[in-house]
C-alpha angles and dihedrals in degrees: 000000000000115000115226144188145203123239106239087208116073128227111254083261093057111253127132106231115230108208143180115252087215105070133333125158084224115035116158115249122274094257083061113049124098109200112236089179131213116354129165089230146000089259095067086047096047083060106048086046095060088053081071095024120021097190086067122151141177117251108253086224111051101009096041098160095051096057120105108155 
């Protein structure tokens, strides 16, 4: 299962970025990540991450089929 984190920061529009720890070409920087820990796909983050911020939203890089904006 892949670990992932939300961006503190949020996107100009607004969104929190939910991204893979393993690889992505945009990660936020160190300072800015909240650990959601292990989940078998982007979906299941996404959704942990909206319990802290509800405009959350998958990185169009490293969690594809999770962004929607």
């Amino acid at each position: 299962m892949p670990a992932f984190y939300v961006n503190k920061n949020a996107q100009p529009n607004g969104d929190h970025e939910v991204h893979t720890y393993e690889y992505c070409p945009t990660p936020a920087l160190l300072h800015n990540r909240l650990p959601l820990g292990n989940h078998f796909d982007c979906h299941s983050a996404v959704r942990a991450a909206k319990v802290i911020y509800p405009t959350a939203n998958g990185c169009y890089h490293c969690s594809n089929p999770c962004h929607t904006t």
